[in-house]
C-alpha positions in Angstrom: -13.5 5.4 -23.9 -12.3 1.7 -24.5 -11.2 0.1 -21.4 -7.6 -1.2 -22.6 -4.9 -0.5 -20.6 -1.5 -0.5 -21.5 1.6 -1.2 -19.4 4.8 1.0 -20.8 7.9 -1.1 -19.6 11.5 0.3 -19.5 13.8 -2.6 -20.2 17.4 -2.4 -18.2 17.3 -1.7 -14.6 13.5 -2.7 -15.0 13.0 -5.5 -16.8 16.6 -6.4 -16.5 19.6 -5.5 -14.3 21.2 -2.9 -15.5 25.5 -3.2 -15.6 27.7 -1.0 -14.4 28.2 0.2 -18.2 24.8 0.7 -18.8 25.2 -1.5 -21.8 23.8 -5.0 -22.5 26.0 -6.4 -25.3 26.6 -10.2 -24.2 24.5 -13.0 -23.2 26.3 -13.2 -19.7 25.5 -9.3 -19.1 21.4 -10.4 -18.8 19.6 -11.2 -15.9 16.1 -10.5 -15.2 15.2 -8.7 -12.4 13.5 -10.8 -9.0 9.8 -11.6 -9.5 9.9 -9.7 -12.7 7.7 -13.2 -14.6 5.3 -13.6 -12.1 3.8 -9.9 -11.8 3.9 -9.7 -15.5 1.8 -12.6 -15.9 -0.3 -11.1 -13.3 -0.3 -8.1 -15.4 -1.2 -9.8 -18.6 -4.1 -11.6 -16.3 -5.7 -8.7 -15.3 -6.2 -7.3 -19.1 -2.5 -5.3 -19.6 -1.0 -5.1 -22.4 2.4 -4.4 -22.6 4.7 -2.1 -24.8 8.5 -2.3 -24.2 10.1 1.6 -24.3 13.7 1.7 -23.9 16.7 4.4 -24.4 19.6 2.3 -25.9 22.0 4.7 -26.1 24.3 4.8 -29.7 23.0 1.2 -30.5 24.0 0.7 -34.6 27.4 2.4 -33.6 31.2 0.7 -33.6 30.4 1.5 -30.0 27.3 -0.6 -29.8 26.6 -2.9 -32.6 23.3 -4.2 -33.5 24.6 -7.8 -33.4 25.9 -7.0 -29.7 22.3 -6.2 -28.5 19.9 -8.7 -30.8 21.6 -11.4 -29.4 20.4 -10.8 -25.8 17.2 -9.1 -26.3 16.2 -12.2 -28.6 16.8 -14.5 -25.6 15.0 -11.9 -23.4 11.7 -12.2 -25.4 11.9 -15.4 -25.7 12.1 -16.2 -21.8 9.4 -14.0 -21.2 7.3 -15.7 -23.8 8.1 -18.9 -22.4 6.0 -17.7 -19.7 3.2 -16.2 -21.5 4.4 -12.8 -21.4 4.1 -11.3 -25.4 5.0 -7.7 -25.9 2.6 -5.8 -28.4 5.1 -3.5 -29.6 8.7 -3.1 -28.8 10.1 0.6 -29.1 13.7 1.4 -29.2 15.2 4.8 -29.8 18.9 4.7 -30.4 20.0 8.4 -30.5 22.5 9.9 -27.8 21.6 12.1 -24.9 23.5 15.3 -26.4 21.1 15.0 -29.5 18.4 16.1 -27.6 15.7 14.3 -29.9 12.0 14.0 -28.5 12.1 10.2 -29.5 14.4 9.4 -26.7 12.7 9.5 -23.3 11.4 11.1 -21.8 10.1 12.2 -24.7 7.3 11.3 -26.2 8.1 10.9 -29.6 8.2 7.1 -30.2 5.0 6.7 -28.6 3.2 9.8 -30.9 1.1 7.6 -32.1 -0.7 6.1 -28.7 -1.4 9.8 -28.6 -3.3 10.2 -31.2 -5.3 7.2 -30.1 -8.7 7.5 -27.7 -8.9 3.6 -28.1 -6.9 3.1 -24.5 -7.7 4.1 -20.8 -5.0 6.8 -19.7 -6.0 6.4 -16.1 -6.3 2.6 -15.8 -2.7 2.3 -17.7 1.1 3.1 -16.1 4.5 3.3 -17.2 6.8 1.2 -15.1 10.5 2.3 -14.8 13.9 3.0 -12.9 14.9 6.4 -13.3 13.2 9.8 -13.2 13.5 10.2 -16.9 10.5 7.3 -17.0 8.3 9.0 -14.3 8.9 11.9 -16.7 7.8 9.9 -19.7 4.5 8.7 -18.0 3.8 12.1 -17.1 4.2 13.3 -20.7 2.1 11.0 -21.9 -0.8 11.6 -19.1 -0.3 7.9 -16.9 0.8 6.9 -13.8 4.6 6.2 -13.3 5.6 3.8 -11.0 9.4 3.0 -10.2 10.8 0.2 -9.7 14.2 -1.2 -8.4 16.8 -0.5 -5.9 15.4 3.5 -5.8 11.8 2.1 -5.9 9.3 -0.7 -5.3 9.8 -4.5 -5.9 7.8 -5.8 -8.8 5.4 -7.8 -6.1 4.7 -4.0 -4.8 3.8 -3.0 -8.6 1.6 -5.5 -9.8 -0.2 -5.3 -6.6 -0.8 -1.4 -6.8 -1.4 -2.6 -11.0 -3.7 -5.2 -10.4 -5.3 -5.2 -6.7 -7.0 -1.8 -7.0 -6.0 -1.5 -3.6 -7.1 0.9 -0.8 -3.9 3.0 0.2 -3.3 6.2 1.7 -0.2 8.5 3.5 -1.3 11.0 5.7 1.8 13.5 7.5 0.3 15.4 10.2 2.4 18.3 11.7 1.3 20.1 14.6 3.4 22.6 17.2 3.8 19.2 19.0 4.4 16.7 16.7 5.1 15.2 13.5 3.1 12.2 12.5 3.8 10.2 9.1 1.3 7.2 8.7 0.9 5.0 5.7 -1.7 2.6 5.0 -2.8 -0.3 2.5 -5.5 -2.0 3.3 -5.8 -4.8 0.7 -1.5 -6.1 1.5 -1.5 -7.6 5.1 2.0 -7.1 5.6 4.1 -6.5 9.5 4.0 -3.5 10.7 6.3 -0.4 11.2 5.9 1.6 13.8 7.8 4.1 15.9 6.4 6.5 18.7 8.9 6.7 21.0 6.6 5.0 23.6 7.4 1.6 23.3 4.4 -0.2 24.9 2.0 2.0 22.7 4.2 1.0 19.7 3.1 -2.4 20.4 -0.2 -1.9 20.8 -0.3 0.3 17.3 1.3 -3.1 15.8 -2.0 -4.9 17.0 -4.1 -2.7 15.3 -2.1 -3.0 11.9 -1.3 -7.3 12.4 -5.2 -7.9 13.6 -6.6 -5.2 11.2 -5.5 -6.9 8.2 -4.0 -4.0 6.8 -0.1 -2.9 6.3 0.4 0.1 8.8 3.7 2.3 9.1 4.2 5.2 11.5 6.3 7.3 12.8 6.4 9.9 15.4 8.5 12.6 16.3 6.6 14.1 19.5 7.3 16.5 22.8 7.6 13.3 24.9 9.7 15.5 27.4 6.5 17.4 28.6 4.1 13.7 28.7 2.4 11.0 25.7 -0.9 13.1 25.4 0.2 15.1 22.5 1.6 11.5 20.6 -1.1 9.4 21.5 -3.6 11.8 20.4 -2.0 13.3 17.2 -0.9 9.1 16.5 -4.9 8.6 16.5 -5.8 11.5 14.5 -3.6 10.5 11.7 -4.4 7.0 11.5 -7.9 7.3 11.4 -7.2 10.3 8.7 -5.1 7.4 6.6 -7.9 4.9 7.1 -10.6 7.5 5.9 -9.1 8.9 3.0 -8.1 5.0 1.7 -11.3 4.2 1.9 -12.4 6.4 -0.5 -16.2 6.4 -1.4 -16.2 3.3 1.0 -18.0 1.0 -1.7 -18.4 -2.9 -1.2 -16.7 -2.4 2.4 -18.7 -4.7 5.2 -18.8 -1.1 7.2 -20.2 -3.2 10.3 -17.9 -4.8 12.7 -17.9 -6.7 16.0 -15.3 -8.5 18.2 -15.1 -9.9 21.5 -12.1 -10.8 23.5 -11.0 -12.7 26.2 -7.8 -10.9 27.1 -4.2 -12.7 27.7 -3.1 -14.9 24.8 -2.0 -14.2 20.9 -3.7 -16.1 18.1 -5.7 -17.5 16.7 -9.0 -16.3 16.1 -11.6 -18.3 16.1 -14.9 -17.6 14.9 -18.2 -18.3 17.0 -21.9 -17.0 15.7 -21.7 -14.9 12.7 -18.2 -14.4 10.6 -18.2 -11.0 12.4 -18.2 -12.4 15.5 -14.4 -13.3 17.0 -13.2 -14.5 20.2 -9.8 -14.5 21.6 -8.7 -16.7 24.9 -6.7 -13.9 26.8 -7.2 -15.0 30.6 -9.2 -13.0 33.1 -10.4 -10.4 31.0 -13.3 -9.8 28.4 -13.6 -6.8 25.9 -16.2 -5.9 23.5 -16.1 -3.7 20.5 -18.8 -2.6 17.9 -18.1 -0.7 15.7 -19.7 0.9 12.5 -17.8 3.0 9.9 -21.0 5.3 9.6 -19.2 8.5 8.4 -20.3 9.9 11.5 -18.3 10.3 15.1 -19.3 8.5 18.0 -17.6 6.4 20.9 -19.1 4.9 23.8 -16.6 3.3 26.6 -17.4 1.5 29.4 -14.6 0.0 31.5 -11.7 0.9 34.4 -8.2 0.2 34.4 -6.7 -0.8 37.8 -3.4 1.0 37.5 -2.6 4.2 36.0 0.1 3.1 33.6 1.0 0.2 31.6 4.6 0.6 30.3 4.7 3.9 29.0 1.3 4.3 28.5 -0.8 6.2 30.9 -4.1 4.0 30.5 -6.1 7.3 31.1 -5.0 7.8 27.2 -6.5 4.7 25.7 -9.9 5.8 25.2 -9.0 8.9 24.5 -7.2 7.1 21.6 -10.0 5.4 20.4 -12.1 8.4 20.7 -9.6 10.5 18.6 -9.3 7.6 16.0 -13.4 7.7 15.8 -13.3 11.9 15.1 -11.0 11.6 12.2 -11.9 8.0 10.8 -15.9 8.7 10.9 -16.4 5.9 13.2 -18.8 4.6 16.0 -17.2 2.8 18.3 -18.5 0.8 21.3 -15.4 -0.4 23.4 -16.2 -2.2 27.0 -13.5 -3.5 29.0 -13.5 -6.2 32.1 -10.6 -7.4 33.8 -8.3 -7.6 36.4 -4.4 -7.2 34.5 -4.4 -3.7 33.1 -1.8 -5.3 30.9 -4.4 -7.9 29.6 -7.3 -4.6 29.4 -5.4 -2.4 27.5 -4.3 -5.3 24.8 -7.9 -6.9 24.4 -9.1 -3.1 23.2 -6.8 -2.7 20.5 -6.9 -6.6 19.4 -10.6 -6.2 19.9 -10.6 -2.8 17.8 -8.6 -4.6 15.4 -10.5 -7.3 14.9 -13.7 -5.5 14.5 -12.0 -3.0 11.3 -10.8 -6.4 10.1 -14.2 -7.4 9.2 -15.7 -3.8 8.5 -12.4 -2.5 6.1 -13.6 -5.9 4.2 -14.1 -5.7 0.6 -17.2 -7.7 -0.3 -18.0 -6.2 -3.3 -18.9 -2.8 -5.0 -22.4 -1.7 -3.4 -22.5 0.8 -1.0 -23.4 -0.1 2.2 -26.0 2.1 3.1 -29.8 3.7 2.2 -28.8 7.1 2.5 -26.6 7.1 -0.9 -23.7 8.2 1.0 -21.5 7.2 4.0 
């Protein structure tokens, strides 16, 4: 099968906002919507090619005349071409909803003929929309849909998830104890979201996501009233679930990883020997992780808090953390902590964790990293 994808845009509430009438008749009525150029022109850069499908409903009636909507549209093409961005077809169906015909979306009927044709790639093409009626379409005609606008994503999101191939995953674990919802996307740095109801651990979550490199949201709904074990574990479990199942086969990643830590200050990092190798100026203490996503479970740690608790965090439960992380992730993890401030300990191992998956999640091409055929 031909590798040409196609890109099936909706027009209002997509392209362009949509009016409260749901009717684009006059020049003043058209606005594109934000960043609606540029990831279209990322779109057509990546190999795209782009077919407008749009419901316009009554449009030839006294109700809608043709001069009403050629006006606008014509200006609308001619914007996007300004920018590069050429449409190779531009479908229009103009019947009514209570006519029920298989032209109008979501049916299929305007777009019969892409079909009948094996000369495009139905998984590497989409159909981008507002409403459920274009999910519907995509599904019909065997694509991805991908929503956009005020009940969806913002067109940076799409053309990221169009033209990034990136690595994401959601994982919702639910247990007696609690209910854990974790997303990841490891090729869109982005702040993280997190919420455990422990707020020193939330913190320390956030290092992972903001030194990782990766975008990280969670939220927990745990039995905090009996202790943290139950969160802190099931937290673990799920995250290293989401990191597994986003990296999929695991091609081209750098799958080795090493960081060392000075505990106490923020940023930057600044590389020593080896581009795997990172220190951080944190004070009095020194942490070392190693780690190696080998597919198979393992973590060694080798350190000793001097309080119990840091916040809410009962430092007993930190590398049981990182243990829990390794079981579901695959990992081997080598964590050693030395210090003084528990505050400074606890910090450096998930800054140092962090910073080794920065450099082992790390796309570097599309070999697999390993003899064995498999990881």
């Amino acid at each position: 099968m031909s590798a040409r994808k196609l890109l099936f845009v909706d027009r209002d509430g997509c392209l362009i906002e949509e009016p409260a009438d749901e009717q684009i008749d006059a020049y003043e009525k058209l606005a594109l919507l934000p960043g609606v150029i540029a990831a279209l022109q990322r779109c057509v850069a990546a190999g795209y090619e782009l077919v407008m499908v749009s419901n316009q409903d009554g449009l030839g009636t006294d109700a809608f005349p043709e001069s009403a909507f050629e006006g606008p549209q014509r200006l609308l093409l001619q914007v996007l071409e300004s920018q590069g961005i050429r449409f190779r077809e531009i479908l229009i169906d103009r019947s009514l909803p209570h006519e029920g015909r298989d032209t109008r979306k979501p049916g299929v009927g305007m777009a019969r003929h892409y079909l009948a044709d094996d000369g495009w790639s139905r998984a590497a093409s989409a159909v981008v929309g507002d409403r459920d009626t274009d999910l519907q379409f995509a599904a019909n005609l065997g694509v991805r849909g991908l929503r956009v606008g005020a009940q969806g994503m913002p067109w940076i999101e799409i053309a990221h998830l169009l033209c990034d191939a990136p690595r994401i995953a959601r994982v919702e674990r639910v247990t007696r104890e609690t209910r854990i919802t974790v997303r990841v996307d490891l090729d869109a740095p982005r702040p993280p979201r997190v919420h455990s109801g422990l707020g020193y651990f939330d913190h320390m979550l956030e290092q992972l996501g903001k030194h990782g490199g990766f975008a990280l949201e969670l939220e927990a709904r745990g039995d905090l009233e009996i202790d943290e074990h139950h969160t802190v574990e099931d937290c673990a479990l799920a995250l290293g679930q989401a990191l597994r199942e986003a990296l999929g086969d695991k091609r081209g990643i750098g799958r080795y990883g090493d960081a060392e830590v000075a505990a106490g200050a923020t940023d930057p990092a600044v590389p020593t020997t080896g581009a795997a190798h990172v220190r951080l100026p944190m004070d009095e203490s020194r942490i070392c992780a190693l780690l190696d996503l080998s597919g198979r479970p393992y973590f060694v740690f080798d350190g000793r808090f001097p309080r119990e608790r840091v916040g809410d965090l009962p430092t007993e439960l930190v590398p049981h953390f990182f243990r829990s992380l390794c079981d579901s992730l695959g990992a081997n993890l080598h964590l050693e902590v030395r210090g003084e401030n528990a505050h400074h300990m606890v910090e450096g191992c998930f800054k140092a964790v962090a910073r080794a998956l920065r450099t082992a999640l790390r796309r570097e091409g599309d070999v697999l990293p390993s003899t064995k055929g498999v990881l």
